[in-house]
N, C-alpha and C positions, 0 to 999 in steps of 0.2 A: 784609835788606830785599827784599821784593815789588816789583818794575819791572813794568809793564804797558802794554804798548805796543799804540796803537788802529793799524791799518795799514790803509789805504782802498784801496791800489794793489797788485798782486801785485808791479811792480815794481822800487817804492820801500821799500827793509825797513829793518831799524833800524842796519844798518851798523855807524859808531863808538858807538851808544849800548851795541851788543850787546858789543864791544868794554870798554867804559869798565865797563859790569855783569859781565861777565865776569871782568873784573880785581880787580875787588871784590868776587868771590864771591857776587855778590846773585842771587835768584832771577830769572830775566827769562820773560814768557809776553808770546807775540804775539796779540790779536786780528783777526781781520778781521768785522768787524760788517755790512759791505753783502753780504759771501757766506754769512756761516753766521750772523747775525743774534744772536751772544752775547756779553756785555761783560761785563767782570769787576766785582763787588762795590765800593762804598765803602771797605768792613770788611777787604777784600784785597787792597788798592793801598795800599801806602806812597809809590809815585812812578806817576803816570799821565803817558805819551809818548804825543800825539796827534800822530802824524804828517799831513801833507796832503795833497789826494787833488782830482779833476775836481769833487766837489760845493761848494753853496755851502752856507755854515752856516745860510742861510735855508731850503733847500731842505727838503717837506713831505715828506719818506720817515721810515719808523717807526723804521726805527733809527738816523737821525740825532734824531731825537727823545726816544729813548733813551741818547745819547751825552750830547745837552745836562744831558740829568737827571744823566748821572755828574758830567759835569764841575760841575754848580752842585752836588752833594754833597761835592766833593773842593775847593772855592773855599778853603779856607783853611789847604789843605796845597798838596806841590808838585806843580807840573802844569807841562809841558816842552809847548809847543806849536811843533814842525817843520815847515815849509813853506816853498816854494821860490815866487816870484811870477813869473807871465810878463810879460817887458816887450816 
């Protein structure tokens, strides 16, 4: 299994997921999309980890723009969405 993890923060990384994939032998690849502006495939994600990050998901930057597009390609497979809320 392909893991693919979106990382918005340098750092906030994938921790126990890299752990959990690890132990299960799966492939795991991190992006960071707001620094080097590349996001992995539809076709090449069997599990997509969005982790969370200072932006908002309204927010008009092109590669949040680009992320939405993955996430509504990937709507009805599994997608892991991580984030911590300030109160």
């Amino acid at each position: 299994m392909r893991v693919n993890i979106l990382q918005h923060t340098p750092n906030e990384g994938p921790g126990a997921i890299k752990t959990w994939a690890d132990s299960h032998h799966y492939e795991l690849y991190v992006y960071h999309p707001e620094t080097f502006g590349k996001l992995p495939t539809a076709n090449e994600t069997d599990l997509l980890v969005i982790l969370g990050g200072p932006m908002s998901p309204n927010d008009n930057l092109e590669w949040l723009k680009k992320e939405r597009i993955l996430i509504k390609w990937r709507e009805l497979e599994p997608v892991l969405r991580a984030y911590y809320e300030k109160k």
